[in-house]
N, C-alpha and C positions, 0 to 999 in steps of 0.2 A: 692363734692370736691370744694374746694373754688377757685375764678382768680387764686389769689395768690401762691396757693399752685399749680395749674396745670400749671402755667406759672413756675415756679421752677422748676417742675419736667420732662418739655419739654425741657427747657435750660439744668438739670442736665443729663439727658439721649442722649443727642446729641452724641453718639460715640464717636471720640476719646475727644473731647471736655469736657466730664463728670467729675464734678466738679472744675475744676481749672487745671487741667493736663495739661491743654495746657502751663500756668509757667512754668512746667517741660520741657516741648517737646522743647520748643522754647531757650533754652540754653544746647543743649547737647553736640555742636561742643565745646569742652573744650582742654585747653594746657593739653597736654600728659601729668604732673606732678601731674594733678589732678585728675587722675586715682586713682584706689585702691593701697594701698602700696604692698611691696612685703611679700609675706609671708613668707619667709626667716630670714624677720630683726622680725618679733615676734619669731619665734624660738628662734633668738642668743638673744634677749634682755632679753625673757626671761628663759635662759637656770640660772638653779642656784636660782629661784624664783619659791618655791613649789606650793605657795599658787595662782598661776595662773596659774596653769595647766586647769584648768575648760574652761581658755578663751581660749584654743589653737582649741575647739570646736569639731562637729562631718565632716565626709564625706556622699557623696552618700551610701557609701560602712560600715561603719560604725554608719551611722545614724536609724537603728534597733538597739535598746537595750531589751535585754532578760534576765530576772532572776528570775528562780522561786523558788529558795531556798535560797534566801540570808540568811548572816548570820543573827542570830537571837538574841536577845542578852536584857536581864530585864523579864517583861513578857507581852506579848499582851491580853489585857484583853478580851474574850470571847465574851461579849456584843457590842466588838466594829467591826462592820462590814461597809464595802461599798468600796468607791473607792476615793482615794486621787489624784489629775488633778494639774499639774504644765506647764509652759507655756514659752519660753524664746527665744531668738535667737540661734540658733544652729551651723549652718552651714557658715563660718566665709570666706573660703579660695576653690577656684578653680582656677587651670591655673596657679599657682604661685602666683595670686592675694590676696589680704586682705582688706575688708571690712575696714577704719578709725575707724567706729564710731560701740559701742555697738547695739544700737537699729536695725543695719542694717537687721544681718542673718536670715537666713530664721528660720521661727518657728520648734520648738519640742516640740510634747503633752507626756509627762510624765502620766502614769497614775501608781499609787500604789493600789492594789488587797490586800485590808486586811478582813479575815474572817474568825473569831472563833479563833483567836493566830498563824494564818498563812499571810505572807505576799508574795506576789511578786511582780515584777516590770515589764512594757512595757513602753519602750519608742520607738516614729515614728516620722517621721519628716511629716510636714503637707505636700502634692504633691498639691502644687499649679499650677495653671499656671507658675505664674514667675520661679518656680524650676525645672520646666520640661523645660521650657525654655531654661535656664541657663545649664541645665545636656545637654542639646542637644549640644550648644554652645563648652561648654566646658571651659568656663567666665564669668564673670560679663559683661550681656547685658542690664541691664535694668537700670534706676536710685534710689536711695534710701535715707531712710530720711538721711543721714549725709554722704554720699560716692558720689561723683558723676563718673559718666560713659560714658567714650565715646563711640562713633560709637555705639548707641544704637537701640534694637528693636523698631518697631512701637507699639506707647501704644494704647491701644483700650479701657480705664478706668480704674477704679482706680484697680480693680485684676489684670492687668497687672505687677500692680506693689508690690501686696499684698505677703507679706509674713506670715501672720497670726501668728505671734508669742510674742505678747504680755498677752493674760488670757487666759482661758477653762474653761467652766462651762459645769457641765451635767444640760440638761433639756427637760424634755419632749419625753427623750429616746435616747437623740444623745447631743454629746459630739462638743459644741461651740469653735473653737480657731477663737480666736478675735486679731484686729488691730486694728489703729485707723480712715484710710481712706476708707475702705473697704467693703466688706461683710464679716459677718462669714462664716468662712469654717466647715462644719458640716462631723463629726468622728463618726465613730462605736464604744460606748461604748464596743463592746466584743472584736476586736482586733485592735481601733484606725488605721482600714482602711479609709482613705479619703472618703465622698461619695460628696464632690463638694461647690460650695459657696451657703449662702442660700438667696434664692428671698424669703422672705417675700408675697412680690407679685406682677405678672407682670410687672408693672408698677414702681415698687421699683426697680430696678436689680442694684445696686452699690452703691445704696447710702452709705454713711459712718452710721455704726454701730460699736461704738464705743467697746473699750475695757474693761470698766467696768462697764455692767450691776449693777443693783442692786433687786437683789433678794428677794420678799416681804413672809413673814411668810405664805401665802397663794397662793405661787407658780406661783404669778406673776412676770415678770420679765420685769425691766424699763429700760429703755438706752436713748441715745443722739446721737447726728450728730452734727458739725458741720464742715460748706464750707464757706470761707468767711465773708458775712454778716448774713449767712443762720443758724438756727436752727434749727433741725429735732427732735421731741420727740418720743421714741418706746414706744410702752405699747405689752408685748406677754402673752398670757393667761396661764395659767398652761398647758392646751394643747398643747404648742406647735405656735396656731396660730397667726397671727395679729389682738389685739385686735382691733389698732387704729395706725395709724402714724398721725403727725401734723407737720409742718413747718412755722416758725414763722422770721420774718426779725428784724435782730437787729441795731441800730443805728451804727456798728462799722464791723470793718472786725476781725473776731476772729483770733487769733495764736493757739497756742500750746494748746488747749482742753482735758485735760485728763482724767479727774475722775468726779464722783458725787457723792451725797446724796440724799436720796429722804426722807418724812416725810409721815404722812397716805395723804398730801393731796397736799403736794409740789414738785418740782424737785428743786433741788440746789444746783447752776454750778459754781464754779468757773472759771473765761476766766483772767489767768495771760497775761501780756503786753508784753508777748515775740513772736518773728518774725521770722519767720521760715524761709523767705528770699530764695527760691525755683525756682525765678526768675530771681535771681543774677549770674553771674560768680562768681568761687571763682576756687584756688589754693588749692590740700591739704584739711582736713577736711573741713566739713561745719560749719562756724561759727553762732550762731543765738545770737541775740540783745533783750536788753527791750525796749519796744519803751519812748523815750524821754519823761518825764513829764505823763507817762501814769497810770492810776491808776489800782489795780488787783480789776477787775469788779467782783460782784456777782451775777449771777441771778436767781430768784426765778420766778419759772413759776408754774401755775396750775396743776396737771397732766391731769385732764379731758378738761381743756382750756387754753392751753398756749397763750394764746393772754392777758389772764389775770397776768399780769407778774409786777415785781417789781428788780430793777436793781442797787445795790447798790456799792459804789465806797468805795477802802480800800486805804491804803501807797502802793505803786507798791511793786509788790514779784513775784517769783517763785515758785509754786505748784505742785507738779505731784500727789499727792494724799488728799484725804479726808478721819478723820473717821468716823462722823457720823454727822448726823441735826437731830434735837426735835423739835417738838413746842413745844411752853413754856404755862400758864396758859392767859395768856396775850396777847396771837396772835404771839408771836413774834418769832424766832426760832434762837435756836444758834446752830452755826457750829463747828465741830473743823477737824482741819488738817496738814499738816507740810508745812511749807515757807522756805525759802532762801531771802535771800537779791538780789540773783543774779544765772542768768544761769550756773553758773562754772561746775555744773557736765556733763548740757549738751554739753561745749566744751572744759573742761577739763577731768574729771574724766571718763566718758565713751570713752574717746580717748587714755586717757591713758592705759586703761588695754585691750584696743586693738591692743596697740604699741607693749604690752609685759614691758612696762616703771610703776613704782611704780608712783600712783597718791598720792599726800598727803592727810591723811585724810581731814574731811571736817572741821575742826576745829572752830565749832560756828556758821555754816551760817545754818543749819537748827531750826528750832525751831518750839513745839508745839504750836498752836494757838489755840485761842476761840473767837470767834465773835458772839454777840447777833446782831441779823438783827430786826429791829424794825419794822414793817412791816405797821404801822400807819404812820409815820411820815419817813420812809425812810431812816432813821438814821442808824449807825452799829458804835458799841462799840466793838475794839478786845483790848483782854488781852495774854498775854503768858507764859503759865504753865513753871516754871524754873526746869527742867530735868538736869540732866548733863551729857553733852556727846552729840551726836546725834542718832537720830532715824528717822526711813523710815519704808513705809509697813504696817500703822496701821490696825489694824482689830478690828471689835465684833462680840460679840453672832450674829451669823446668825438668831436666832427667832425672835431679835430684830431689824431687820434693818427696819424702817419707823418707830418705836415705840416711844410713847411720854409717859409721865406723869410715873406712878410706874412700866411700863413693856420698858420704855428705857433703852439702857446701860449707862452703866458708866464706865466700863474700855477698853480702846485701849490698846490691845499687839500688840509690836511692834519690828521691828528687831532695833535690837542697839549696837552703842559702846558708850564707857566713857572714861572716864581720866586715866585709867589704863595703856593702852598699850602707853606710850609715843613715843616709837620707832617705833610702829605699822606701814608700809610699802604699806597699799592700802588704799581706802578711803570705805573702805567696811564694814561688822557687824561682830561682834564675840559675841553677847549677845542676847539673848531676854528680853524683859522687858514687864511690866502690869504698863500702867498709868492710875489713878483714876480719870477722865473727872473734876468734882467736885473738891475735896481736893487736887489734883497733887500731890497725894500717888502715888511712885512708889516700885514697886515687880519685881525682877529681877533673870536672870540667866546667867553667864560667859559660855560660851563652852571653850573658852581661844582662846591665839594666833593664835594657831595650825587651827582654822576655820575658815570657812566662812559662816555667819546665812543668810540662805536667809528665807521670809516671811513665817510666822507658823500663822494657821488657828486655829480657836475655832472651837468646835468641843462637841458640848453638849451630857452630860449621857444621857443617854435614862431612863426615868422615873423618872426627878427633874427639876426645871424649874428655879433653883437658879443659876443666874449668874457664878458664879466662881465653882459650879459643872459641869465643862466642863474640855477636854482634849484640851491640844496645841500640833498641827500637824504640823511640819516643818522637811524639809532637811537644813543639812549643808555639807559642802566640810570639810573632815579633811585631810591638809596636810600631815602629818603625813603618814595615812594607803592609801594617793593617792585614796582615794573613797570618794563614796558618801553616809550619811548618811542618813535614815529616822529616825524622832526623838520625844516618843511620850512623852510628861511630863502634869501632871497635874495640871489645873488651881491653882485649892485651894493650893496647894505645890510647887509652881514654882522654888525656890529657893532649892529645891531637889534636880532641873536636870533632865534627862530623866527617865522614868520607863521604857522602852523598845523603844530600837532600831532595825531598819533592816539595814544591814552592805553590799551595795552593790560590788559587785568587779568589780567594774570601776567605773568613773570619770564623772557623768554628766555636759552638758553647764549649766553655772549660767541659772535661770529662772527668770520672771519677778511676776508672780501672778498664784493663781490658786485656786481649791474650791475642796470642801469634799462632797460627795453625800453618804446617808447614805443608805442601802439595807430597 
């Protein structure tokens, strides 16, 4: 173990002190206004508003979902087995109280039982600390990213405050719900019972393990941290184990860290100029900032040596997700992903549809990007595929993820809207779409008004190894029948629509991400 890393990891494990908490700790005496709203005025605001019934969320008492025969509806094709894992904020409202901000509630792991043309559904809410807390309480006691909380419990690190409800992945026999400041909390693939946060190992116990791993064709699985100026690299073996953790110091204090890319040989991070501002008073949501003049850093680290690192600067944006990195023939590796000009969804559009208030859509501030990172000369050339409409949520072929040269992808499906709906009333999806990385071909499919597309996974045949011979795996909310759909459509066919659905009879919380494990 290097100084460095042991001098981090002495500072990071200090009790309550772990990570940065102490920001949080040291501003909690707050004007009573800036407490959680009432859970009341989202009822009346949105009484008369179908399509946000999803965000009036679950309870203690209702946060078990069961169904083992939903309706059934196209045909489930026989070959296609395993378990579909979704991941989201759930649990919105105790005591009278309401969470401000989307990202707050405590998580729910979704999981979907498909096998041989049968489907069913389990959904749990993750039992964290903080939620067992909270149930005892009988309120909001603890602080959260965009809510703050008075008269709060004492934090003892960062699961204090961990709600696990941003992704799920199965691996290695247990079922990961992940955040972004935390540990993952590990689930029982068989009935998504809690069995606890996971230590990696002894001496790891909180550090942030982030939300989206990235899953390599040979069952390794990569992730990130950061605290600060800190950067923490995971490598976890197919096993299960730690193959390796790294921590590396960066010139800058990071914000808002969401997503990755990894290549056979790189990790590569985008770190957007936004300020998450955790030490501030504020009134009412929490507002967060780009930082002044700052630019959206890129960093490319080694996976086997992150000290070996390359850190390049773009126009300032906001990011929350990546679809994929290549190398190129030449060293060089291009990325692509979706930008914003500006935080608005994180202080508008997730605030608003927790008010119960119609948020405008996003009208132009996402856009696809492509940036070539030149890795000789440190340079980066971005370009932006002209889509139309916006999109969020990209995904690919999961075989392909780290793949370069003739076994990389080429297409991101993505949840999407367009120019159709001009009256359209939330800032949300009602399409899926297939963009072509290369030629920014796009392939599309309407659900229409009536829905809400949340993120659809690829989902490859079993015995072809051709890109668009895969199945797209997504739920939507239909207004309309007040449920929740599962919805399977075929790559090659997209513009079809679904070949079978499962028709559940109740209303899940929106989710944020989630993965397919095949039997």
């Amino acid at each position: 173990m290097s100084l460095q890393r042991r001098s981090f990891l002495h500072r990071g494990l200090a009790g309550a002190a772990t990570l940065g908490l102490p920001a949080l700790a040291t501003t909690l005496a707050m004007p009573a206004d800036a407490r959680p709203a009432r859970a009341a005025d989202f009822a009346a605001n949105a009484a008369g508003q179908p399509l946000l019934t999803p965000m009036q969320g679950v309870s203690d008492i209702t946060g078990s979902r069961d169904a083992e025969q939903p309706l059934l509806r196209g045909r489930w094709p026989a070959e296609l087995r395993g378990r579909f894992y979704r991941n989201g904020p759930a649990l919105y409202e105790r005591g009278g109280e309401r969470y401000h901000h989307w990202f707050d509630g405590d998580g729910m792991v979704q999981q979907f039982r498909i096998d041989g043309g049968r489907v069913a559904h389990r959904g749990r809410l993750v039992q964290t600390p903080k939620l067992a807390a909270e149930r005892a309480a009988g309120r909001f006691r603890l602080p959260a990213f965009g809510t703050h909380v008075d008269n709060p419990l004492p934090i003892g690190g960062p699961d204090s405050v961990n709600p696990a409800n941003t992704n799920a992945i199965e691996h290695a026999g247990r079922v990961l719900a992940m955040w972004e400041g935390g540990s993952a909390f590990a689930l029982a693939p068989s009935d998504l019972s809690t069995q606890g946060p996971v230590a990696w190992r002894g001496d790891l116990k909180q550090l942030p393990f982030s939300a989206h791993p990235k899953l390599d064709a040979a069952g390794h699985l990569w992730n990130f941290g950061t605290q600060g100026p800190h950067f923490i690299a995971w490598h976890i073996t197919p096993d299960g184990r730690l193959g390796k953790v790294q921590v590396a110091q960066l010139p800058f204090a990071t914000g808002m860290v969401h997503d990755m890319a990894i290549t056979e040989r790189w990790l590569v991070v985008p770190m957007p100029p936004v300020k998450l501002g955790f030490g501030q008073a504020f009134e009412g949501p929490r507002r967060f900032t780009m930082g002044a003049g700052e630019p959206l850093r890129v960093l490319v680290a080694r996976k086997d040596n992150i000290a070996e690192q390359r850190l390049f600067e773009l126009p300032p944006e906001m990011l929350f997700h990546v679809g994929n990195a290549t190398e190129e023939a030449d060293g060089s590796i291009q990325l692509s992903y979706v930008g914003s000009s500006d935080p608005w969804f994180l202080n508008e559009g997730a605030v608003a549809l927790m008010s119960g208030n119609a948020a405008t859509p996003m009208a132009g501030r996402l856009q696809l990007r492509t940036v070539r990172l030149d890795m000789a000369s440190g340079r980066a050339e971005q370009a932006t595929l002209a889509v139309d409409g916006e999109l969020e949520f990209p995904r690919i072929d999961p075989r392909r993820i780290g793949a370069s040269g003739a076994g990389r992808a080429r297409w991101l499906v993505c949840a999407a809207s367009w120019r159709r709906f001009e009256t359209r009333r939330h800032a949300l999806f009602h399409g899926v779409q297939m963009v072509h990385a290369d030629s920014g071909r796009v392939r599309r499919f309407d659900y229409g008004e009536h829905h809400i597309v949340e993120e659809h996974v690829v989902v490859p045949k079993p015995g072809s190894d051709r890109e668009t011979d895969a199945w797209l795996l997504g739920t939507t909310f239909d207004a309309r029948r007040q449920a929740t759909v599962l919805n399977l459509l075929d790559m090659a066919r997209i513009e079809d629509g679904p070949v079978a659905q499962a028709v559940l009879p109740y209303a899940l919380p929106l989710g944020f991400h989630g993965n397919f494990t095949a039997d």
